[in-house]
DSSP file (Angstrom, degrees, kcal/mol; ACC not computed):
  #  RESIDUE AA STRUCTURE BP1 BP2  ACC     N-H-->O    O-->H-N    N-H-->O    O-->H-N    TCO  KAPPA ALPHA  PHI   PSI    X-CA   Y-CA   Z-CA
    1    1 A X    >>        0   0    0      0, 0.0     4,-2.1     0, 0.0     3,-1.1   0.000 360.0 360.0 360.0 -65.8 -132.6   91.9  -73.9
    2    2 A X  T 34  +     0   0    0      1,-0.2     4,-0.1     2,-0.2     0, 0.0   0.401 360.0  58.2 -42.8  -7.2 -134.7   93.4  -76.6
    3    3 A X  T 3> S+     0   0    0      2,-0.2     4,-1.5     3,-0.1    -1,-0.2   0.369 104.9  55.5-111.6 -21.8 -136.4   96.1  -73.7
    4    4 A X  H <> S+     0   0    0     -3,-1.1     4,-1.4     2,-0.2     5,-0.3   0.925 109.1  42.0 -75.1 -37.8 -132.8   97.2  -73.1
    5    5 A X  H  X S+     0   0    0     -4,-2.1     4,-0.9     2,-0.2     3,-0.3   0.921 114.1  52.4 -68.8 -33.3 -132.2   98.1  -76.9
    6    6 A X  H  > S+     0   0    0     -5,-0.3     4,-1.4     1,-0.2    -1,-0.2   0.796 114.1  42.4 -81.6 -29.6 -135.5   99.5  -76.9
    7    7 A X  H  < S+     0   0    0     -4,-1.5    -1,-0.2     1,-0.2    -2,-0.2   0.886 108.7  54.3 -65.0 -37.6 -134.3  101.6  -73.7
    8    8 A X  H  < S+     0   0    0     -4,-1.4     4,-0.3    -3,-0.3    -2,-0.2   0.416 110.1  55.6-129.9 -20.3 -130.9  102.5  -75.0
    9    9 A X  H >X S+     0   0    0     -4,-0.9     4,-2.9    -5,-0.3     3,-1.1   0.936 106.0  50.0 -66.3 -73.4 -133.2  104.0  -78.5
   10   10 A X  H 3X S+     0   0    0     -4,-1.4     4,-0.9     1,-0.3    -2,-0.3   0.607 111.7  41.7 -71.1  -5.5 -135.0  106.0  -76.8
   11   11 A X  H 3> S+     0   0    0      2,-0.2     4,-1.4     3,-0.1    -1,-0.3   0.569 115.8  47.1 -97.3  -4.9 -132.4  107.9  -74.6
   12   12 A X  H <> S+     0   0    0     -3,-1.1     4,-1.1    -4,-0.3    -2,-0.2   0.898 113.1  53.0 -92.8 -37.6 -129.9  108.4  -77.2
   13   13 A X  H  X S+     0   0    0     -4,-2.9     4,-1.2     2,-0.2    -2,-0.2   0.881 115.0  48.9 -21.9 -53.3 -133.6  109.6  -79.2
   14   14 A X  H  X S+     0   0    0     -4,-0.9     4,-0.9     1,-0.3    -1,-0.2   0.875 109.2  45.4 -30.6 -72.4 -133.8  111.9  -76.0
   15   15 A X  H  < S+     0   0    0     -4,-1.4     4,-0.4     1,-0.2    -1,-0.3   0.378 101.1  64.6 -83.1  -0.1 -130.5  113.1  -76.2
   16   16 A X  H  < S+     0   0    0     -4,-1.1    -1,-0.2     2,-0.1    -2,-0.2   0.775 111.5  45.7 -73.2 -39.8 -130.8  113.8  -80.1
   17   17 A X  H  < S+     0   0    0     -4,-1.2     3,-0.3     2,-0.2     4,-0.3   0.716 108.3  48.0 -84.2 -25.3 -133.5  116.5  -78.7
   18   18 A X  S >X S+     0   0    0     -4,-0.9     3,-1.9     1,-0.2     4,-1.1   0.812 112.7  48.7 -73.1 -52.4 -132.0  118.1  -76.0
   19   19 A X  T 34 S+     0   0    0     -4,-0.4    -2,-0.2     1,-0.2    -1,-0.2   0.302 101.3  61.4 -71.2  22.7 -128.9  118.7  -77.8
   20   20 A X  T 34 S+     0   0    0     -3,-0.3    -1,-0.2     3,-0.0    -2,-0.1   0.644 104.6  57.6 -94.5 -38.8 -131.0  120.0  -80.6
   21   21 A X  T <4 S+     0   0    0     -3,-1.9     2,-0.5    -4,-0.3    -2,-0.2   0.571  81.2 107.9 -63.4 -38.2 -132.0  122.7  -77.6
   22   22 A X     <  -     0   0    0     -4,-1.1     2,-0.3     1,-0.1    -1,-0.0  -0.731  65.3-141.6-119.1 142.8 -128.8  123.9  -76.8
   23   23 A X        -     0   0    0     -2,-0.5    -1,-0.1     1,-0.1    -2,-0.1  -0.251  26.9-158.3-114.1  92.9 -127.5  127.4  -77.6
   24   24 A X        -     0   0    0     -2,-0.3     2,-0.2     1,-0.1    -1,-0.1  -0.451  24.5-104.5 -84.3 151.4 -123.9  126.4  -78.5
   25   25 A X        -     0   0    0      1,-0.1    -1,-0.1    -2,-0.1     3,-0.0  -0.372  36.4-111.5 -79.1 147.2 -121.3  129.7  -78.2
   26   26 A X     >  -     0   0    0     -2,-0.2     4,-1.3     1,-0.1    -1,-0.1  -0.109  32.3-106.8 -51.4 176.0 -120.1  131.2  -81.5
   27   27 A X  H  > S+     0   0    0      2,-0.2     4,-2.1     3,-0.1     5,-0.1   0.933 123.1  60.8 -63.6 -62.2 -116.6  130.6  -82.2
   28   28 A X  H >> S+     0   0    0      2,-0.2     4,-2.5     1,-0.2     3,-0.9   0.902 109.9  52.7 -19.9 -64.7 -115.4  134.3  -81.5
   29   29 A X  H 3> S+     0   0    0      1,-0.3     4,-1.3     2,-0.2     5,-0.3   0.950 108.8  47.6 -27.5 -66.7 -117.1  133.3  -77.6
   30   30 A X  H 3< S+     0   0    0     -4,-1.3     4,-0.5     1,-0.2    -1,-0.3   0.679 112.0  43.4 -76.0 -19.1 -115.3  130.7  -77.4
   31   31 A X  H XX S+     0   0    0     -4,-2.1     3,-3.1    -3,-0.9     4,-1.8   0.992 115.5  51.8 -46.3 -76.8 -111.8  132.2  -78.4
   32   32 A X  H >X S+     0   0    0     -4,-2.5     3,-3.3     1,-0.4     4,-0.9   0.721 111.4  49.9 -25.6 -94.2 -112.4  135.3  -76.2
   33   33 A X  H 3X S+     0   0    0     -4,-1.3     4,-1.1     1,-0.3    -1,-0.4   0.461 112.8  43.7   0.3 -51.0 -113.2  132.7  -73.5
   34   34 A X  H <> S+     0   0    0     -3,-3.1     4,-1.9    -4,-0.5    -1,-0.3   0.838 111.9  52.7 -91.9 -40.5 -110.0  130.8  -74.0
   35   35 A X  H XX S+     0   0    0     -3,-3.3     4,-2.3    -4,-1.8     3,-0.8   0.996 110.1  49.9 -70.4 -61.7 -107.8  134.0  -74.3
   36   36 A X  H 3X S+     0   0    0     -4,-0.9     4,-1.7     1,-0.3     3,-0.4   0.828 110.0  51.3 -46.1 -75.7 -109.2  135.3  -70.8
   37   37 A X  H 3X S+     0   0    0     -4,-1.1     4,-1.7     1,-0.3    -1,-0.3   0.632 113.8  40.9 -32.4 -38.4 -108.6  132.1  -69.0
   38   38 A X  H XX S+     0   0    0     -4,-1.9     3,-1.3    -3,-0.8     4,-1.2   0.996 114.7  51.4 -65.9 -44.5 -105.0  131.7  -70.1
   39   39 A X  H 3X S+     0   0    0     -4,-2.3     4,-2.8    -3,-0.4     5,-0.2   0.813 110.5  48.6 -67.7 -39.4 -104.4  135.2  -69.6
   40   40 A X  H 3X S+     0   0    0     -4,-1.7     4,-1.4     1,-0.3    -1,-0.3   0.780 113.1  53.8 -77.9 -30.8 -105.9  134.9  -66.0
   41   41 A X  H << S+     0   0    0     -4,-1.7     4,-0.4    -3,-1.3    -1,-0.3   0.969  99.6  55.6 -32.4 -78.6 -103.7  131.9  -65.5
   42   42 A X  H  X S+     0   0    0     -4,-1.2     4,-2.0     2,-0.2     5,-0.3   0.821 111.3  44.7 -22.9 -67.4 -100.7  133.4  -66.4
   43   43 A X  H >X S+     0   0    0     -4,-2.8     4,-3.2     1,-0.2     3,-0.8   1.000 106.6  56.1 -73.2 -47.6 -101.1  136.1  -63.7
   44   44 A X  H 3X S+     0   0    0     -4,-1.4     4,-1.2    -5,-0.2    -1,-0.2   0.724 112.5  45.7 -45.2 -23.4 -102.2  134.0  -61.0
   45   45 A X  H 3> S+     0   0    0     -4,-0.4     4,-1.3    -3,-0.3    -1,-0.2   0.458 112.7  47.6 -96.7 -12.1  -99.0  132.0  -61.6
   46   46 A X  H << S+     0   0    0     -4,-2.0    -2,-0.2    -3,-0.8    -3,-0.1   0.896 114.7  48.4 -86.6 -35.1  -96.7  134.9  -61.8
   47   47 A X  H >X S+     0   0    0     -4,-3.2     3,-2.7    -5,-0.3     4,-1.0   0.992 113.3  46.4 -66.3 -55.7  -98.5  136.3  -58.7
   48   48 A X  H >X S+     0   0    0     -4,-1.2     4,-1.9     1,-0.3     3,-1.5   0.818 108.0  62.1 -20.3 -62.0  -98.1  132.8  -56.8
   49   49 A X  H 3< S+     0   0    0     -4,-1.3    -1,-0.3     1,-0.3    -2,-0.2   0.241 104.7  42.2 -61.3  15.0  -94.7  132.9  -58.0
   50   50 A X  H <4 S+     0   0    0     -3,-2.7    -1,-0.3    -2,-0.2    -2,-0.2   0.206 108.0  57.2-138.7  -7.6  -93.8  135.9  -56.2
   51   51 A X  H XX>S+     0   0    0     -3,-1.5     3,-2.6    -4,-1.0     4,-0.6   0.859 107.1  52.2 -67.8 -79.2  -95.5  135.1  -53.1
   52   52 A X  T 3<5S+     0   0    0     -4,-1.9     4,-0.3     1,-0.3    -3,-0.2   0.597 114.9  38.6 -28.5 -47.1  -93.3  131.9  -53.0
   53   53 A X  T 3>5S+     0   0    0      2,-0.2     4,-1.3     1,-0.2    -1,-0.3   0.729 117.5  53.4 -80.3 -22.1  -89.7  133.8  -53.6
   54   54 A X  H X>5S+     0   0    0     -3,-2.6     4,-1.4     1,-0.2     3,-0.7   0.986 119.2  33.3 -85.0 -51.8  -91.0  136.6  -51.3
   55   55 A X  H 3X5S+     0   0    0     -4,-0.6     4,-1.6     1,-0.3    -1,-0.2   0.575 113.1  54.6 -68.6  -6.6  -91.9  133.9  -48.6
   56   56 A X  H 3><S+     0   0    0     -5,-0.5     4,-2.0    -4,-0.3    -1,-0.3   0.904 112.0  49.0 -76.1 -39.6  -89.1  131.4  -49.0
   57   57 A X  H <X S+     0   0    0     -4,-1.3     4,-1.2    -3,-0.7    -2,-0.2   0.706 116.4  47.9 -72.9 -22.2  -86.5  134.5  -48.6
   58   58 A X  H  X S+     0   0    0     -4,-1.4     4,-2.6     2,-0.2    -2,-0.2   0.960 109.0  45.0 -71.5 -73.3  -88.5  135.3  -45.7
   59   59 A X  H  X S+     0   0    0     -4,-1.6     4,-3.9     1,-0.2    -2,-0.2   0.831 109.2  55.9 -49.6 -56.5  -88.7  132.3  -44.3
   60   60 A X  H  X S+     0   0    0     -4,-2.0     4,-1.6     2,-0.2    -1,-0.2   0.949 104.3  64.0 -69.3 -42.0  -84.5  131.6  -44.9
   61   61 A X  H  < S+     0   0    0     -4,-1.2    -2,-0.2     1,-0.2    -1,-0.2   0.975 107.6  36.8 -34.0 -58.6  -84.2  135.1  -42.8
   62   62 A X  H  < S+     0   0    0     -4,-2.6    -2,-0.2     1,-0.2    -3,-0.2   0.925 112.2  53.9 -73.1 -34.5  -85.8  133.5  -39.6
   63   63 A X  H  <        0   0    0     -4,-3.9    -1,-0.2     1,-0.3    -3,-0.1   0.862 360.0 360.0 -72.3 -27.4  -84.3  130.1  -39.7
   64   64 A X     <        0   0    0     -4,-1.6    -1,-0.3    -3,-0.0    -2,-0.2   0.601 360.0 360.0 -77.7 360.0  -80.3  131.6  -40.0
């Protein structure tokens, strides 16, 4: 029991030191970042959504 605590020290030690390591993005980044993904959302669902009516209308042509 006592070699598991002693395990469970030393990787969270570990993980004190790696995350000491890594090069976190400013805020600004990370806005920017967040603005570009919705935006790129947003058009990818407007285009999808205009595939969809174009092919649905399409679609209601051939079956009548």
């Amino acid at each position: 029991m006592m070699q598991r605590w002693q395990q469970l020290v030393q990787f969270l030690q570990e993980v004190r030191i790696e995350l000491k390591k890594v090069n976190w993005p400013l805020r600004k980044e990370v806005v920017g970042s967040t603005i570009v993904v919705i935006v790129s959302v947003f058009i990818l669902s407007l285009f999808l959504g205009v595939v969809d009516a174009a092919l649905q209308r399409l679609l209601t042509l051939v079956v009548r």
